[in-house]
C-alpha positions as CSV (number, residue, x, y, z in Angstrom):
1,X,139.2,33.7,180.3
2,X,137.5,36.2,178.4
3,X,134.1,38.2,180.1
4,X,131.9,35.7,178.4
5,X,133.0,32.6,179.4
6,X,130.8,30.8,181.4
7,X,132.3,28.4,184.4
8,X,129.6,26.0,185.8
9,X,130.1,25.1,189.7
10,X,130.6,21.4,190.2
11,X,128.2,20.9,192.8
12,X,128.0,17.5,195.1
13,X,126.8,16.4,198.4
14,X,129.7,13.3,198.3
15,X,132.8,15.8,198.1
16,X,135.4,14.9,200.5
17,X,138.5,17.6,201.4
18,X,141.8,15.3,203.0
19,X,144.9,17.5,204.3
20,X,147.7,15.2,204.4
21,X,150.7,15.8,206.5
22,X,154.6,14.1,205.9
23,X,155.4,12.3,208.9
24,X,157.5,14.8,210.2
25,X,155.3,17.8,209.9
26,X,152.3,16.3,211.4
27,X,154.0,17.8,215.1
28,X,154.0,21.2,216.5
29,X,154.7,24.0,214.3
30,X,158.6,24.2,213.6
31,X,159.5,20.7,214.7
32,X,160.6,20.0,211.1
33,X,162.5,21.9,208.8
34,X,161.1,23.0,205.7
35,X,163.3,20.4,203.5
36,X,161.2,17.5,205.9
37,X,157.7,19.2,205.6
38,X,154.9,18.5,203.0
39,X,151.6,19.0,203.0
40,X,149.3,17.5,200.3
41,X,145.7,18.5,199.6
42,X,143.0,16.3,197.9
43,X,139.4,16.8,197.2
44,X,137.8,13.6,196.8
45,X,134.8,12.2,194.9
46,X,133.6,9.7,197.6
47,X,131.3,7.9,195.5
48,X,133.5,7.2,192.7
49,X,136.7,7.2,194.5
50,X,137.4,9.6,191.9
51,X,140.4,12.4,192.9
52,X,139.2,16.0,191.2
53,X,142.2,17.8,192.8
54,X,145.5,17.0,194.3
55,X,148.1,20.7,195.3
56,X,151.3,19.9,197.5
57,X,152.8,22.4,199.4
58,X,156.2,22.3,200.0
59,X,157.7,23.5,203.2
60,X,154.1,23.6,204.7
61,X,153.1,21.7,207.8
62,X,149.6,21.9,210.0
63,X,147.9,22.0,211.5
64,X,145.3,22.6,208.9
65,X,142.0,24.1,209.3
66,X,139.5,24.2,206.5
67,X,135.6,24.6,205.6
68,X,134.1,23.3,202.3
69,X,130.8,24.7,200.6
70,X,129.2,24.8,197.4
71,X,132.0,24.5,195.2
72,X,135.0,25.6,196.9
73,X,137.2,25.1,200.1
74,X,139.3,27.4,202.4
75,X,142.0,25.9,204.3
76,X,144.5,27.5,206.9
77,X,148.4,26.0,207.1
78,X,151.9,27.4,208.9
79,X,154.5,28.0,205.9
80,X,157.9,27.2,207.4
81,X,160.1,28.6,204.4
82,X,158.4,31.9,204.7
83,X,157.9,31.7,208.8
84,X,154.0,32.8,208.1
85,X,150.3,31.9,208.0
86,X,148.9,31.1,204.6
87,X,145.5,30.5,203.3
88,X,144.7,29.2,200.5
89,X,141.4,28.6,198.5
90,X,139.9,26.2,195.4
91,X,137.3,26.3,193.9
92,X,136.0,23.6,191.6
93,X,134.3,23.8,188.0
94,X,132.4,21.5,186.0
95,X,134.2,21.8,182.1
96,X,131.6,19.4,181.1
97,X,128.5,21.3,180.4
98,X,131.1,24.7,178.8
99,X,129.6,23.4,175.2
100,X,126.0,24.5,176.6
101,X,126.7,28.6,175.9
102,X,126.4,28.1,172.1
103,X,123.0,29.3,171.4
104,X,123.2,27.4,168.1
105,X,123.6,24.4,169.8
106,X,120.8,24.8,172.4
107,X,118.2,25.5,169.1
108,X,119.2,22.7,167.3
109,X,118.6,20.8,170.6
110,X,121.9,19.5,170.6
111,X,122.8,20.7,174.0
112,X,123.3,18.3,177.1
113,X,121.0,19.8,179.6
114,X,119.4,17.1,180.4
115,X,122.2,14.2,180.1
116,X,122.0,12.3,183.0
117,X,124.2,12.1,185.6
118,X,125.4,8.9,187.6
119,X,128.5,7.5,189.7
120,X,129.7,6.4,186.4
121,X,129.1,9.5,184.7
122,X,133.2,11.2,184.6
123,X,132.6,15.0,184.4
124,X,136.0,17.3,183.1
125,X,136.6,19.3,186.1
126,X,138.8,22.0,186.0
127,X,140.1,23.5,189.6
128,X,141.2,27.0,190.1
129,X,143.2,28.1,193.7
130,X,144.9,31.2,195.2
131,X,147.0,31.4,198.0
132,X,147.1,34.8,200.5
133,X,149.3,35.4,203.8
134,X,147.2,35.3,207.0
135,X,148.9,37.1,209.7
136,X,147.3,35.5,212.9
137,X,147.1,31.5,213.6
138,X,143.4,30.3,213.6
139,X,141.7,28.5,215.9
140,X,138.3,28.0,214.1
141,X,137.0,28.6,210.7
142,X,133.5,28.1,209.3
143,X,131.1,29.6,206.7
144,X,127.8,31.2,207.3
145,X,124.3,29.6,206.1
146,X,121.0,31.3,206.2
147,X,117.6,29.4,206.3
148,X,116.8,29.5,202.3
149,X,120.1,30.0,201.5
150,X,119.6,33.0,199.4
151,X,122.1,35.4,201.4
152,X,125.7,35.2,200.4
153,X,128.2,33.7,202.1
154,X,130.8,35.2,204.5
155,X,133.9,33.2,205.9
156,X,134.2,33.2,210.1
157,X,137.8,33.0,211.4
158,X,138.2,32.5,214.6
159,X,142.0,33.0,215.9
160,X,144.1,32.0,218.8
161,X,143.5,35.3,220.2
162,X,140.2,35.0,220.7
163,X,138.8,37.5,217.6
């Protein structure tokens, strides 16, 4: 990605984030060995049924905590292979509307600002993530809103340890 590129948020009120543990993982953390363990990830379209992201995580087990806004999600899971906390995040684009940054295409007035959008309307969504080592277990994790919403946003981790 070059420092002109443009990446749209995909932004929608009917997003659904599932966390879903194998069988044996879905216990206490270490009551399955890493070969057992799975965790798979999937951010849902609920309207359209429609999956825009699916990440498995071998050797990972729960419990999972996670928060969801705008465009992206943060979610909190024990690694057993590397005996340590992990968080990982993804964010979501909209690919859909990347022709829209060609000024040429915007005079001519063959942009598609104003396409509509509806359940049947299949955007190209493109996903990005990151993983980071967490060094405490959380107990709690939530994201901070303002009244207009102007403010950014800061992440709130509460851990087992009460901070």
């Amino acid at each position: 990605m070059t420092d002109h590129d443009v990446m749209y948020k995909y932004i929608s009120k009917n997003i659904l984030f599932v966390a879903n543990a194998a069988p044996k993982a879905s216990g206490e953390i270490g009551t399955a060995t890493p070969e057992e363990a799975l965790l798979v990830i999937y951010i849902i379209d609920t309207v359209t049924g429609r999956i825009l992201h699916r990440m498995t995580h071998h050797g990972c087990q729960g419990p999972v905590h996670a928060v969801f806004s705008e465009n992206w999600v943060v979610y909190h899971y024990f690694n057993l292979r590397a005996h340590r906390h992990e968080m990982s995040v993804i964010e979501v684009y909209d690919q859909s509307r990347a022709d829209n940054k060609d000024i040429w295409k915007f005079l001519l007035g063959k942009h598609n600002l104003t396409s509509p959008i509806s359940s049947y309307y299949r955007p190209e969504i493109s996903a990005k993530s990151q993983s980071y080592f967490f060094t405490h277990s959380v107990k709690a994790i939530e994201v901070t809103s303002t009244a207009k919403g102007i403010t950014s946003k800061q992440l709130l981790i509460g851990t087992i340890g009460d901070q």
